[in-house]
C-alpha positions as CSV (number, residue, x, y, z in Angstrom):
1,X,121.4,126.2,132.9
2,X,122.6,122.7,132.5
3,X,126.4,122.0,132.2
4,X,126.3,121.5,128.2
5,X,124.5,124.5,127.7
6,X,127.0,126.9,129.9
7,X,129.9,125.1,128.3
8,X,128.4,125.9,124.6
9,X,127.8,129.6,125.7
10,X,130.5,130.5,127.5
11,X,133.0,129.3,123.7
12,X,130.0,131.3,122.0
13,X,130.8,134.2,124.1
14,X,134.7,134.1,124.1
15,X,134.6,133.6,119.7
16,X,132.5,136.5,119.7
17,X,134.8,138.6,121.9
18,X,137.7,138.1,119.7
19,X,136.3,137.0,116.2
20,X,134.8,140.1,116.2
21,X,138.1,142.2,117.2
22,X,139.7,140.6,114.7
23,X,136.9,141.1,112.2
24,X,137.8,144.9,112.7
25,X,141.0,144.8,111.6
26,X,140.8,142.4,108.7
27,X,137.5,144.0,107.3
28,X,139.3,148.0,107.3
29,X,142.8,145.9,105.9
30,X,140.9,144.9,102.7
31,X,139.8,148.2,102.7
32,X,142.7,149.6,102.6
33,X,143.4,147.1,99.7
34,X,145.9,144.8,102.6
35,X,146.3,141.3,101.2
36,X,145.4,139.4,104.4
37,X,147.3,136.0,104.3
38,X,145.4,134.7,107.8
39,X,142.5,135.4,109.5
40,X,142.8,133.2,112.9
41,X,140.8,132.5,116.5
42,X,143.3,131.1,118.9
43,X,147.1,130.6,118.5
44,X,149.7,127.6,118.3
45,X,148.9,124.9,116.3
46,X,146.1,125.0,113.7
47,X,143.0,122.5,114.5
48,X,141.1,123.4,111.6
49,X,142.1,125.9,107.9
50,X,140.2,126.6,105.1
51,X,140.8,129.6,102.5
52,X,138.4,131.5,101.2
53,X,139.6,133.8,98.5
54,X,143.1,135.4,99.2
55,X,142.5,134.7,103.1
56,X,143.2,131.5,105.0
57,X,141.2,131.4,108.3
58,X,142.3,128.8,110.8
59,X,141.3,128.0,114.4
60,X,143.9,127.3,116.7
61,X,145.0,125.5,119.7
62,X,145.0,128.0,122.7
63,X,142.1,129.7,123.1
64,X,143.9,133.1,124.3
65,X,143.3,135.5,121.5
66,X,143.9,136.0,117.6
67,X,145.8,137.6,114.9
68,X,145.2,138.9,111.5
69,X,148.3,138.7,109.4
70,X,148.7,141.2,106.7
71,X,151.0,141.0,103.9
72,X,154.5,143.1,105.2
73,X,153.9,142.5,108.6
74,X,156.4,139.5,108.9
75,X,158.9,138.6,106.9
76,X,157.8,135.9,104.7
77,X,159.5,132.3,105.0
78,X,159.4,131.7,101.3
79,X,161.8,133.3,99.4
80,X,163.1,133.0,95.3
81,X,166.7,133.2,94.6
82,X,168.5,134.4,91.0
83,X,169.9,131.1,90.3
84,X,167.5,128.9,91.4
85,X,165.4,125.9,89.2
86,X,161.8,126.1,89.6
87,X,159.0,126.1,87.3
88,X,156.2,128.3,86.5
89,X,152.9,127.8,84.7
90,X,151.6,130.5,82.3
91,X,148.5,131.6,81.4
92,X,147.5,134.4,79.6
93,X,150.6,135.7,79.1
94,X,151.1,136.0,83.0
95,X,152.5,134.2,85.4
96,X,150.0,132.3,88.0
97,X,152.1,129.9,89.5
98,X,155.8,129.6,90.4
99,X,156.9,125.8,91.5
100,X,159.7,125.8,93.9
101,X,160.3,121.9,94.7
102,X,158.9,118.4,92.9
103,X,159.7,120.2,89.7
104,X,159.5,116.9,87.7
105,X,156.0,116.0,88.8
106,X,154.5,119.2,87.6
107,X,152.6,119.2,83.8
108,X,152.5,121.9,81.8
109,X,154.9,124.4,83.1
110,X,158.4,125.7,81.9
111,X,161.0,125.0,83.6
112,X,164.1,127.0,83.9
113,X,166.9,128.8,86.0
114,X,166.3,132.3,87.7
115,X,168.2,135.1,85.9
116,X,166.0,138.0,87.8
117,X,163.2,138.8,89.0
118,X,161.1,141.7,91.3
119,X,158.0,140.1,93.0
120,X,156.8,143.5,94.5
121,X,157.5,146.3,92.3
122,X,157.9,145.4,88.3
123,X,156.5,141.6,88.5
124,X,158.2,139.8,86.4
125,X,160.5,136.7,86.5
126,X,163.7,136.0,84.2
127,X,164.1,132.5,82.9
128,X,167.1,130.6,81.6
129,X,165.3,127.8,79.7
130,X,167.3,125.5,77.5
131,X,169.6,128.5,77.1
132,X,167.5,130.9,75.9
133,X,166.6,133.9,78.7
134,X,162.8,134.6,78.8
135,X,161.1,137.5,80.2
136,X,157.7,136.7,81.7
137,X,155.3,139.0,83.5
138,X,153.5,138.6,86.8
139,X,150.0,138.2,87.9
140,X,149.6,140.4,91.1
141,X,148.0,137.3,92.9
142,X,150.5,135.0,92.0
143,X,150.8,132.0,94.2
144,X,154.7,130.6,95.1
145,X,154.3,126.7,95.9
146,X,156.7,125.2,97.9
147,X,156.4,122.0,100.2
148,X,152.9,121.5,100.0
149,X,152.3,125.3,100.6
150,X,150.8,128.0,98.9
151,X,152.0,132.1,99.3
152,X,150.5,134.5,97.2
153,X,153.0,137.2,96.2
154,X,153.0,140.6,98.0
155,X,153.4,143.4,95.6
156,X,154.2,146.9,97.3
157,X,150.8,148.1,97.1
158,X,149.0,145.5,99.2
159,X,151.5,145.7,101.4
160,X,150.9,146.6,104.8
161,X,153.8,149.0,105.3
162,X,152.9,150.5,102.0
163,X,150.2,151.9,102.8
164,X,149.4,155.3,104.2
165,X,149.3,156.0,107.8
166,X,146.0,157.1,108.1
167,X,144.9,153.7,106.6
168,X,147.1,151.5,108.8
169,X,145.9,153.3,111.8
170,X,142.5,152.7,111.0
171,X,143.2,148.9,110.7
172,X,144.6,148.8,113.4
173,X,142.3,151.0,116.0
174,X,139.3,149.1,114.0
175,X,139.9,146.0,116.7
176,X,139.4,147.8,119.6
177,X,136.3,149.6,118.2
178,X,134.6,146.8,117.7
179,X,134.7,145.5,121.0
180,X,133.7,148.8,122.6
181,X,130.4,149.0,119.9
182,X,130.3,144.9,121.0
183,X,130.1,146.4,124.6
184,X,127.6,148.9,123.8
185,X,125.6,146.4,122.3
186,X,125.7,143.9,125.1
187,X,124.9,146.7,127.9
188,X,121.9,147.6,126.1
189,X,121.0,143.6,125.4
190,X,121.1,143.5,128.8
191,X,118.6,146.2,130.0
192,X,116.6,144.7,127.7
193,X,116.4,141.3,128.9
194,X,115.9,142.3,132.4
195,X,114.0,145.4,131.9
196,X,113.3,148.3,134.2
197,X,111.8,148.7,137.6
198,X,108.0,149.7,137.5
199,X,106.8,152.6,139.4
200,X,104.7,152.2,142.0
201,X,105.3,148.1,141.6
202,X,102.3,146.2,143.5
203,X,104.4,142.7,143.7
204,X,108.1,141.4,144.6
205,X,109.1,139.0,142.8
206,X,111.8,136.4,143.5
207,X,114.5,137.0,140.2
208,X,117.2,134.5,141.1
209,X,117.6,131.9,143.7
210,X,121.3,131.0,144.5
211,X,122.6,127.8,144.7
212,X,123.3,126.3,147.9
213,X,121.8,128.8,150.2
214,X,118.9,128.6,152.6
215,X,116.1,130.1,149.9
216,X,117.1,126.9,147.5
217,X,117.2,124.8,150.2
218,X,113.8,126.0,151.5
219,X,112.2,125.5,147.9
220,X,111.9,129.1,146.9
221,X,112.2,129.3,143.0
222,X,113.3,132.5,140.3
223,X,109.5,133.8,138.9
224,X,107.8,133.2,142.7
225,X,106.0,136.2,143.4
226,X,106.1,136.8,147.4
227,X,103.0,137.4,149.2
228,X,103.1,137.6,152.0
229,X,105.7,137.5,154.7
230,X,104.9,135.9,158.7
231,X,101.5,136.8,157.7
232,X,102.1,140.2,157.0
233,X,101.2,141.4,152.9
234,X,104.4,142.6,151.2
235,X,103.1,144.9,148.4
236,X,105.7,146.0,146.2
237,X,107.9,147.2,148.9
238,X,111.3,145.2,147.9
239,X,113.5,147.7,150.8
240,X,110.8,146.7,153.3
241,X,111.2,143.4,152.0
242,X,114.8,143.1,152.3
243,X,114.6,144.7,155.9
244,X,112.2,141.7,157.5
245,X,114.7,139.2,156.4
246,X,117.6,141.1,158.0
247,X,116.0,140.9,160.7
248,X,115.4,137.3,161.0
249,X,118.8,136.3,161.0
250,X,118.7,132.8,162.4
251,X,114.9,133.1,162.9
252,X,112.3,130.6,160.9
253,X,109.8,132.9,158.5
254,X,107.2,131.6,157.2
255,X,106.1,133.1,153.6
256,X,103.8,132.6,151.2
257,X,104.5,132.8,147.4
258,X,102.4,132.6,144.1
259,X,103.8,130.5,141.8
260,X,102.0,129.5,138.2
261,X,98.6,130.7,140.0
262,X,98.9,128.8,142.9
263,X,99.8,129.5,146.7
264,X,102.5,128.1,148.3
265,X,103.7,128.3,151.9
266,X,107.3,127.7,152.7
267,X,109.1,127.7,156.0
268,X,112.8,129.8,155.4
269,X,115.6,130.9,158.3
270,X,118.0,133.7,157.2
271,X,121.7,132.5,158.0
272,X,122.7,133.8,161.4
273,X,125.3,135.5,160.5
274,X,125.1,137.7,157.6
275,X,120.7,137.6,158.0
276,X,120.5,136.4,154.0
277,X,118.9,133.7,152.3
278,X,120.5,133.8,148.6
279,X,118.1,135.7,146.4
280,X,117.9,138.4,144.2
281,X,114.1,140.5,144.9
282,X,112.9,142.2,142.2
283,X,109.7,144.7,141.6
284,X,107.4,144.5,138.9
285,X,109.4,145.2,135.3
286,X,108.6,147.1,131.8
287,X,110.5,147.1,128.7
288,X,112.6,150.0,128.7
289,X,112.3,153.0,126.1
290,X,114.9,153.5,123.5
291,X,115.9,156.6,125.2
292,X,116.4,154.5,128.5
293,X,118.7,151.4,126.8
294,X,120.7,153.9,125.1
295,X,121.1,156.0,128.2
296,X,121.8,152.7,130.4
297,X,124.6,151.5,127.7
298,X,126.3,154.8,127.8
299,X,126.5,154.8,131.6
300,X,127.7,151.8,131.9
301,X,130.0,151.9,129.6
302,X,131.4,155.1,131.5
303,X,131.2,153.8,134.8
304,X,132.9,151.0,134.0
305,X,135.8,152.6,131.9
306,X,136.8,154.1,135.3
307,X,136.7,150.9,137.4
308,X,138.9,149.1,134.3
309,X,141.4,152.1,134.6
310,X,141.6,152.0,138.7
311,X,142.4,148.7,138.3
312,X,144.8,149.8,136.0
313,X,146.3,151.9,139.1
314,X,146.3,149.5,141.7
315,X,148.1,147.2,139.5
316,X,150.7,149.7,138.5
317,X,151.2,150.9,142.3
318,X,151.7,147.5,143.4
319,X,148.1,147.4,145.2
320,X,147.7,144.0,143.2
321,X,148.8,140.8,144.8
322,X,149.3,137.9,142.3
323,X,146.3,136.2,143.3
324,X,144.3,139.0,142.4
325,X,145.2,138.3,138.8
326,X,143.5,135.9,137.2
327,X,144.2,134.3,133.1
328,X,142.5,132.2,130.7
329,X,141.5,129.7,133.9
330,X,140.3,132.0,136.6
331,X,138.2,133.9,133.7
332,X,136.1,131.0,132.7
333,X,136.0,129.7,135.7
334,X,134.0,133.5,136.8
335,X,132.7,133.3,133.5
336,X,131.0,129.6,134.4
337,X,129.6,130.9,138.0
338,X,128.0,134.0,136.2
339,X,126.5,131.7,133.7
340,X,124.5,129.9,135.9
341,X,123.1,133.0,137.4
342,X,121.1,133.2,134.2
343,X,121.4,134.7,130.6
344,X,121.4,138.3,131.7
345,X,124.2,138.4,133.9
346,X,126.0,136.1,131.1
347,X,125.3,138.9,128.8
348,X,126.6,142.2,131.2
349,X,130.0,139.8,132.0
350,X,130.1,139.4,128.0
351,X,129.7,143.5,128.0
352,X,132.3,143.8,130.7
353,X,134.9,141.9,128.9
354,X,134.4,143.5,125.3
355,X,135.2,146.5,126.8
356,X,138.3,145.6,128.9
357,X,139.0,143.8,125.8
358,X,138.9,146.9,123.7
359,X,140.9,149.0,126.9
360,X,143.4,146.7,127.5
361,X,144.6,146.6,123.3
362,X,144.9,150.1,123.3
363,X,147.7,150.2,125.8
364,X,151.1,151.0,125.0
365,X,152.2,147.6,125.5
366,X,154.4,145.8,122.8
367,X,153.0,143.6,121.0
368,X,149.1,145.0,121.1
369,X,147.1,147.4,119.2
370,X,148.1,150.6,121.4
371,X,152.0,150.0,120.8
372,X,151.2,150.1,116.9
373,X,149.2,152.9,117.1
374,X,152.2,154.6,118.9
375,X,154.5,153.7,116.2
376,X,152.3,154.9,113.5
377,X,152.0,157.8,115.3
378,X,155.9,158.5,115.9
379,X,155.9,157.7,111.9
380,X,153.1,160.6,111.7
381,X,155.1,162.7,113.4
382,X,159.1,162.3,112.0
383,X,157.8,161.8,108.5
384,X,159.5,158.3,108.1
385,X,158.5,154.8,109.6
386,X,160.5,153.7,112.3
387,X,163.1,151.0,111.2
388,X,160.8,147.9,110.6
389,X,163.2,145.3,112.2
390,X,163.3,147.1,115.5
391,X,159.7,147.8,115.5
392,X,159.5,143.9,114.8
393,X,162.1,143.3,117.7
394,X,160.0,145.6,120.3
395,X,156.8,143.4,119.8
396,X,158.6,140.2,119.7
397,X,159.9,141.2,122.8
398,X,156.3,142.5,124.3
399,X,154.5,139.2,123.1
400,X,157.2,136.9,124.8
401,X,156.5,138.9,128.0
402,X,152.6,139.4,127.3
403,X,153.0,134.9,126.7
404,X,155.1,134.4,129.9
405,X,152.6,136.6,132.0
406,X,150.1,134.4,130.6
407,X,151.8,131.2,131.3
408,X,152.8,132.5,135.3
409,X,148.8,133.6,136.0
410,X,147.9,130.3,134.4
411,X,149.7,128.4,136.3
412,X,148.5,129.9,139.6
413,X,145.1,129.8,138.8
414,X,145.7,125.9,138.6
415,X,147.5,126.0,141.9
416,X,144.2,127.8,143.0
417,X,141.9,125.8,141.4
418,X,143.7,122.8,143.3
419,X,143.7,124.4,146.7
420,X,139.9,124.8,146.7
């Protein structure tokens, strides 16, 4: 694939990964009747915002996850004080907008000093104006406007922490699931793209030529459908195949391959050492049967749940060196070299991914999915929620780590990328 193309598939790939996580948890949070202030790809600054609704959805500038913030999450920066002079505008009777600062630019509001007010419970506001206190009453989607800034107000019960626990578990554990159905998905995709060995194939085909190697070099292209090999037929006998070229390691063989209808010879030596040329032989394929993809995408998906978790071991034992590890840098850089290997194999890394994705969030790890699902679960279990500023402390502390990880494996896979 040309350089453009990988480039443009590869961003494609990594917004779908976590657009979709985050997808999960904003579409079961408005369920749940959550007021979801943000809905955002990346983090640090923003490059682009638009809001939609009561959501704001931004893309940021590091491409290394994304977040959906609920209302009662965090604590909110903007804040109304009894005694403060702002100015609200009316409408209906209600409330719609409260104006914290350029009071004397705004038309047709009322000005006055606050006396009381409950912005999550009772909704109202208490004015001092010109003297006289006035009660006014609250629209629940209220919007507090304050250097250039709009907040909607946050009444208890579209607050996250409001909510029951059964409904702030499924919020949460809704990321995660996406990416494993994502990774379902993909694993079938992927059977279906490449299909399924025929029995009893009558032809070996040629399904990817590596770069650099002697079958590139030689001429041999993906689709060539080999012949015959020093004069001897092939059939569809890929083990027998494989076996002749072994055995010419360092040894010129001459084949001969149909390609578009035509013959072609071509002259190819193995590399002495290892006896390969760089390709990928394949029998004659069919389309797979439902009961096939669905059988292959369950498979895989187990199989490779247990090679996520024994890396998961080694890592934990120490079996991991630092070099082993790789961040944003090393994981495009594999993503780039499996891209160019075709579609397919573009589309089983993409599978791979959702999945560890999905794993890796639901580990007990401050700061992800798994350590709020553990706190929801303690809540479950004592009958009360944990005390929301230490919960808050414990993932500040787990993303500052989870962020300085990120920075150190960063940083070496530039020192790596400069070595090679």
């Amino acid at each position: 694939m040309e350089n453009i193309q990988i480039a443009l598939l590869i961003v494609l790939m990594f917004f779908l990964l976590v657009s979709l996580h985050e997808w999960g948890h904003y579409y079961f949070a408005r369920r749940a009747g959550i007021l979801v202030r943000e809905f955002a790809i990346g983090f640090g600054p923003k490059l682009f915002s638009i809001k939609r609704g009561e959501t704001r959805y931004t893309l940021r500038l590091l491409p290394i996850g994304g977040f959906v913030r609920m209302a009662g999450e965090d604590p909110e920066i903007v804040e109304v004080q009894p005694g403060q002079t702002l100015a609200v505008r009316v409408k209906d009777d209600l409330v719609t907008r409260l104006y914290l600062d350029r009071l004397d630019e705004r038309s047709g509001v009322m000005r006055g000093e606050v006396k009381a007010l409950d912005l999550e419970k009772d909704l109202y506001i208490k004015l001092d104006v010109d003297g006289e206190i006035e009660r006014y009453s609250m629209h629940p989607q209220a919007l507090i406007i304050a250097r250039g800034r709009e907040t909607q107000i946050a009444p208890l019960d579209r607050q996250f922490g409001h909510k029951p626990v059964s409904k702030r578990a499924l919020a949460i554990f809704a990321g995660p699931v996406m990416n494993f159905l994502l990774a379902f998905v993909l694993f079938a995709t992927f059977l279906l793209i490449q299909g399924v060995p025929l029995e009893n194939s009558s032809k070996v085909f040629i399904s990817k030529v590596l770069p650099d190697t002697p079958a590139e070099q030689s001429g041999l292209r993906g689709g060539d459908w080999v012949k015959s090999v020093n004069g001897e037929s092939i059939g569809g006998d890929v083990e027998k195949f494989v076996a002749q070229i072994n055995a010419s390691a360092g040894k010129p063989m001459n084949w001969v391959v149909d390609r578009d209808g035509e013959e072609v010879p071509l002259k190819i030596t193995p590399d002495a050492e290892t006896g390969k040329i760089g390709i990928y032989p394949a029998g004659e394929m069919r389309s797979p049967t439902a009961g096939e993809t669905l059988k292959f995408a369950g498979n895989s998906m187990v199989e490779m749940t247990k090679r996520i978790f024994e890396g998961f071991r080694k890592l934990i034992f120490g079996e991991f060196k630092l070099d082993d590890l790789g961040g944003p840098v090393k994981t495009t850089q594999v993503s780039i070299e499996i891209a160019r290997e075709g579609i397919d194999q573009l589309t089983l890394w993409a599978a791979v991914l959702s999945l560890y994705l999905g794993i890796f969030n639901l580990l007990p790890i401050p700061a992800l999915d798994g350590s709020r699902l553990l706190f929801l679960g303690l809540e479950a279990v004592r009958g009360k929620p944990i005390d929301p500023n230490r919960e808050s402390m414990v993932h500040l502390i787990g993303f500052a780590m989870l962020m300085l990880l990120m920075i150190v494996v960063t940083y070496n896979d530039i020192l790596g990328l400069v070595r090679n």
